[in-house]
N, C-alpha and C positions, 0 to 999 in steps of 0.2 A: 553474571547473574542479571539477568534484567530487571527493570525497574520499571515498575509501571509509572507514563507520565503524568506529570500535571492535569489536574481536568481542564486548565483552563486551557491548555493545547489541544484538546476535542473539539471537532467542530460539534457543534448542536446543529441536527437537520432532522428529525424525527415529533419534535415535541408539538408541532402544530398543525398533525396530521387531523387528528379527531375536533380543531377548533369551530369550524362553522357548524357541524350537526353538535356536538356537544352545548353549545351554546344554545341551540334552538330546544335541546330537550333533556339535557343533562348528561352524564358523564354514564350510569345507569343503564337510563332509558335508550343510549347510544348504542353500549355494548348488547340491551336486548334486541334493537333492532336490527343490528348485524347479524347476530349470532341466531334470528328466525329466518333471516334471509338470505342469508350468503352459506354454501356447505361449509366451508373453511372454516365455521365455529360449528361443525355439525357432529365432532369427530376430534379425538387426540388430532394433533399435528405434528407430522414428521416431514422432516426434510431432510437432504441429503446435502453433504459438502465434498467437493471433488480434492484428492491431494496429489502431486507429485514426491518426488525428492527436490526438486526446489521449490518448491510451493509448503512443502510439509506443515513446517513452522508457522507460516503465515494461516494455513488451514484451522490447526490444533488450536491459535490465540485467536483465529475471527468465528472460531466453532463457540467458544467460552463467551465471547465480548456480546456475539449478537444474542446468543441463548439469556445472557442478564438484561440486553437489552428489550427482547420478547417478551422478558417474564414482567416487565417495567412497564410495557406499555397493555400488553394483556394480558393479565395476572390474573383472569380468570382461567385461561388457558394452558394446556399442559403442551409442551413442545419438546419433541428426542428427534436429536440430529444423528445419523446414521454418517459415518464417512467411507465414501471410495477408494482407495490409495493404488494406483497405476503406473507404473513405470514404462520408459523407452522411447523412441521417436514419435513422430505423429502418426505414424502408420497401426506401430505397436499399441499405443493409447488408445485408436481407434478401434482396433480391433477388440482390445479388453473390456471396451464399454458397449459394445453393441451386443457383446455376450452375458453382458455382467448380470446374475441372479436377481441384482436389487431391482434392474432398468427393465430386464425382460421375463423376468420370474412372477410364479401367481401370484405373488404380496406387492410386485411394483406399482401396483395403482392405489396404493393408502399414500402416498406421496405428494404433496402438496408444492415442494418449491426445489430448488438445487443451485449452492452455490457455488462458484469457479473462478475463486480467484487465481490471478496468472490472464497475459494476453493468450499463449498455446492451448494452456488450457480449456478457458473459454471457447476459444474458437473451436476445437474438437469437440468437446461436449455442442457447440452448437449443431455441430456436422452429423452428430452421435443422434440429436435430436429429428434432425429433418431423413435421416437412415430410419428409422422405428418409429416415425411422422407421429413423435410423442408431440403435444402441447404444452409439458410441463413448465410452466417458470424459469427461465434462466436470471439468477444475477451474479453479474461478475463484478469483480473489481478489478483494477488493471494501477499500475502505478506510472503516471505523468500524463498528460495531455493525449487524448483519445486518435488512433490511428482512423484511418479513412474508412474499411467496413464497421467500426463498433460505432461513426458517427452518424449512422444510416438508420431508420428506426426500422424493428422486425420485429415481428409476431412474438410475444412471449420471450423478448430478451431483452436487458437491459442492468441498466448497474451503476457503479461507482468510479469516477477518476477522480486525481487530482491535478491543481495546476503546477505545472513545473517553476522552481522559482526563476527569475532573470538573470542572467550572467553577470548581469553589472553587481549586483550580492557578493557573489564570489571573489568579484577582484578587490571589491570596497573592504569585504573582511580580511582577507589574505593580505592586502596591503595595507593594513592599517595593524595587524599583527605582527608581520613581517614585511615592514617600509624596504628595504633590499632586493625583495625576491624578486628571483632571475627567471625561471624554470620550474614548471609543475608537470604533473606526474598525472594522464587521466586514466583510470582502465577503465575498460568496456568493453561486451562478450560482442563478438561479431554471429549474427543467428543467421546460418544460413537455412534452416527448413523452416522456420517461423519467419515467414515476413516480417508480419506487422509488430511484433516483439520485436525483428531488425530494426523496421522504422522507426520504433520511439528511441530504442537505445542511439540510434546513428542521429537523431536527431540532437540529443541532449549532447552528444559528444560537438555535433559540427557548431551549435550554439556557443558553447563553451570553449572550445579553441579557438574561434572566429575570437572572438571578445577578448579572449586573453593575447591572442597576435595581435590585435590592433592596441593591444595595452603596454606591450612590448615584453612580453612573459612568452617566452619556450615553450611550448608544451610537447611532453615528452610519451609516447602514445604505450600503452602497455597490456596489450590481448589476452583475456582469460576466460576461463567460461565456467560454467556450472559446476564442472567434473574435475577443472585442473588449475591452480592457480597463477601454473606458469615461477612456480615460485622462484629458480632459477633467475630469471630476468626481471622479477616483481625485485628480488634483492639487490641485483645491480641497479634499477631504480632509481628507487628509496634513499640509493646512497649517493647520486648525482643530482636529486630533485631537492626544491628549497618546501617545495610541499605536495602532495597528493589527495588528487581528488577520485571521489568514486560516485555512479550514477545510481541511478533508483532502479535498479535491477533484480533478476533472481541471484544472480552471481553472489550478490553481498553478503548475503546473511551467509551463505553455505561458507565464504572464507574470512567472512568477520573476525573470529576470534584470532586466527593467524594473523591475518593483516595488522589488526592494533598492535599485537604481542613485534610484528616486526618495526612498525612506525616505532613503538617505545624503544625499540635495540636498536635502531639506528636513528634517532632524535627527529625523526620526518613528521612534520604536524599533520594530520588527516583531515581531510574535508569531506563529509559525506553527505549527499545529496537526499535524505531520512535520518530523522530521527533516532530511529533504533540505536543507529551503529552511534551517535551522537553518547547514550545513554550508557551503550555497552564501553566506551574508551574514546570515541575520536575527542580530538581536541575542539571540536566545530563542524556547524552542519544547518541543515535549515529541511523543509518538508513536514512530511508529519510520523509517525508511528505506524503499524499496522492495524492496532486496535481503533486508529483513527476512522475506517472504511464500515465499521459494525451499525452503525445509529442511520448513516444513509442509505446503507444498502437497506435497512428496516422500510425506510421510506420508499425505496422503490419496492420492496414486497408490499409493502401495503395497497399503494397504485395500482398496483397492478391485479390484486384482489379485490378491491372496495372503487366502485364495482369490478368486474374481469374483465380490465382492460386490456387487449388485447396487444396495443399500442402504447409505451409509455419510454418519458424520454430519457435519458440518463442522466445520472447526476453528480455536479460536478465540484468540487472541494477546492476552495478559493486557496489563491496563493499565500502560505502565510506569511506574516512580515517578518521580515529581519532573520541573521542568522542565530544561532542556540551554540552557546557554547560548553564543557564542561571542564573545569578549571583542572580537575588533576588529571584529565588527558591531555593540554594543555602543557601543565606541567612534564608529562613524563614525555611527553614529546618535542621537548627542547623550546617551547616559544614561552620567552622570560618578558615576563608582565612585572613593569616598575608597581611599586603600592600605589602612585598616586590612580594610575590606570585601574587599578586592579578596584580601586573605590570603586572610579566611575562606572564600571563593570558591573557594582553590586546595588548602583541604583535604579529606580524601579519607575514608571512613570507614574502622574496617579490616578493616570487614567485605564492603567492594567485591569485587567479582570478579576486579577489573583490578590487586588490591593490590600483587601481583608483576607484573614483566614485566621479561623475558629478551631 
């Protein structure tokens, strides 16, 4: 069951959107001078959210996170998110969408914005857009450090990344839990019709071996992908590796639950490179959540409406510090913490965010 995170692990990027005109004329007087001059307060607002089968999950909780956070920043405003759900290659997607009712049907012009999280996704829906020379809004979000076309500005697209954390993370936590370890365990989907979804995954992997072969740690490589876990070879593993890591991918969440359930049967501590899987069992992890991308992408919707800018740059979700542990994945995964550690573990700085709480 997931567990929504701390707020103080949300980035805040949205709340200082309306500060200069609010300031000049009130909070009020803002909302009425928008809303006599921009259509986008002219009219309910609907926008659509694109899903995959690996995107699904992340669709259904940024469809919920950004609808609370809309309703937070304009609460005079009524907002109904419509979702897409598309399956197959990039060909098959492409095809579905340039047929789709909502995109080319007589109601597709009550439509104000379209979100796509996923790098494939994204990119098709953009290809989807300049095929039916629609203008609608695109914001994506994408998970790690932006590939080479998404860093390029275009007409009516734009969105959300984050920064990938540094390798030296990795090795500081792993070694300092398990001072010993020999050999680690990375998977990561090799995408051969997605480029740029290949680039960032291949990136995160060559970072991360790089640093752990100069640290003198094995890494031990292990191919999966969206549809198959590879379970098979995932198990002989697990059961020669001192620990395993996973990257910020679609792969994860679709074999999340498997993967913890086998780290716990074979005592292999997990590293995963978000949040999520952090939440859901790994013993440790660093990044951030899914729901983390809802409040920025707001911000670039906003940009890009107030005024319609045509042009607006994407935005980018700093690295967070340090890695997140959870103690009873931890535990079920064989890395035995003395008490006296286990204090130090439970202190807090007091310069945290979270140092009160009511």
């Amino acid at each position: 069951m997931y567990k929504s995170p701390p707020e103080s692990l949300v980035t805040n990027a949205a709340s200082a959107l309306f500060n200069d005109l609010i300031s000049a004329v009130g909070s009020s007087a803002a909302l009425t001078i928008m809303r006599n001059n921009h259509p986008f307060f002219q009219k309910k607002v609907y926008g659509l959210v694109l899903a995959t089968p690996e995107t699904n999950d992340w669709a259904l909780r940024l469809r919920h996170h950004f609808g609370m956070e809309f309703s937070s920043l304009y609460p005079q405003l009524d907002l109904e998110l419509e979702t897409i759900f598309v399956k197959g290659g990039h060909g098959e997607m492409q095809a579905a969408l340039v047929n789709h009712p909502l995109l080319v049907g007589k109601d597709s012009g009550r439509f104000s914005f379209v979100l796509t999280p996923g790098y494939a996704e994204a990119m098709v829906f953009d290809e989807v857009r300049f095929m039916l020379q629609s203008t609608l809004p695109q914001i994506y979000c994408v998970p790690g450090s932006l590939t080479a076309p998404f860093s390029k500005m275009r007409e009516h697209f734009a969105g959300v990344h984050n920064a990938m954390m540094h390798p030296a993370e990795y090795i500081d936590a792993l070694s300092a839990l398990l001072p010993t370890i020999k050999t680690v365990g990375i998977a990561y989907t090799s995408y051969v019709e997605h480029r740029d979804e290949n680039d960032h995954v291949q990136r995160q992997f060559r970072m991360l071996s790089e640093a752990f072969s100069r640290a003198g740690i094995e890494v031990v490589k292990h191919l999966w992908d969206a549809q198959d876990s590879n379970e098979y070879d995932l198990k002989r593993t697990l059961q020669v590796v001192d620990a395993f890591v996973t990257l910020d991918e679609m792969a994860v969440p679709v074999h999340r639950e498997k993967l913890i359930a086998l780290c716990n049967a074979y005592r292999t501590p997990l590293c995963a490179s978000e949040l999520d899987s952090v939440f859901a069992g790994a013993a440790l992890g660093c990044g951030i959540t899914r729901e983390t991308f809802a409040k920025p992408m707001l911000r670039v919707l906003h940009t890009m409406m107030f005024p319609r800018n045509r042009l607006v740059s994407s935005v980018e979700i700093p690295m967070q510090k340090g890695m997140r542990y959870n103690m009873n994945g931890m535990v079920a995964q064989g890395v035995v913490i003395s008490d006296k550690s286990a204090a130090l573990m439970r202190m807090k700085s007091v310069y945290d965010l979270d140092i009160i709480s009511l």
